[in-house]
ZAMARGU-4260 file (C-alpha; in steps of 0.2 Angstrom, whole numbers, plus 5000, padded with zeros to 4 digits):
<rodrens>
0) 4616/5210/5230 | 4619/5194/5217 | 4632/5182/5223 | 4647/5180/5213 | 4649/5164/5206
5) 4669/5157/5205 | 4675/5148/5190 | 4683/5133/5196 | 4702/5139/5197 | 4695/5153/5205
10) 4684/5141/5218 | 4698/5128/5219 | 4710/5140/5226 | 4696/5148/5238 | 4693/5130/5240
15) 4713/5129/5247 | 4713/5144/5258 | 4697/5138/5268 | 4705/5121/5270 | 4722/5131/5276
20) 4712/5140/5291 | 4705/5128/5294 | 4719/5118/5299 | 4726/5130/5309 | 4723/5127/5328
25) 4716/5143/5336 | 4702/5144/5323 | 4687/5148/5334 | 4671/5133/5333 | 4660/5145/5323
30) 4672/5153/5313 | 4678/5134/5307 | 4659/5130/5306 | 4655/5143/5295 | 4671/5138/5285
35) 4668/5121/5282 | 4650/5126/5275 | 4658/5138/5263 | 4670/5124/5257 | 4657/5110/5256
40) 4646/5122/5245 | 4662/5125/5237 | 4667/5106/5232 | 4647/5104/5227 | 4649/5118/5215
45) 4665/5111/5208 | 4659/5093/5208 | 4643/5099/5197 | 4655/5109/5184 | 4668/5092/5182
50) 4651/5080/5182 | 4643/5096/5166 | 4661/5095/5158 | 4663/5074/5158 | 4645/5073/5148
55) 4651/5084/5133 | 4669/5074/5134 | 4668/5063/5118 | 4680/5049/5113 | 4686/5048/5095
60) 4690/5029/5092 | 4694/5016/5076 | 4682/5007/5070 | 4689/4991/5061 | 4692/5001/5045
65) 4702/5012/5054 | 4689/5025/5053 | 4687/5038/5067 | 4670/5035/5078 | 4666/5046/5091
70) 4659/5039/5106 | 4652/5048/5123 | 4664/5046/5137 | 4659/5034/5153 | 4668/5039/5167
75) 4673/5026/5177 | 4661/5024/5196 | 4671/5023/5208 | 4660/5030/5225
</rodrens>
């Protein structure tokens, strides 16, 4: 049986729910184990759509002429 794959709303809120169990204090150790993997695949997936959607950002910028350039976006490193 193939895997759904989530947009990212639709993993962002799944995302939301796990971390929500997860904070509640009779979760069993195996059940929050098997959480926590879920959510780290989760932000993984996530992280790889944002990273896929900051390379086709571009930048539209003046020149000196006043002329519009467009420019690939550099996101800033900040890890």
């Amino acid at each position: 049986m193939k895997k759904e794959t989530l947009d990212f709303e639709g993993a962002l809120k799944k995302l939301e729910a796990i971390v929500q169990k997860l904070e509640a204090p009779d979760v069993p150790l195996q059940d929050g184990f098997a959480l926590y993997e879920e959510g780290m695949k989760l932000t993984a997936q996530m992280k790889k759509e944002l990273n896929d959607i900051e390379k086709k950002v571009k930048i539209l910028q003046k020149d000196a002429k006043g002329d519009l350039q467009e420019t690939d976006f550099e996101p800033e490193e900040n890890e």
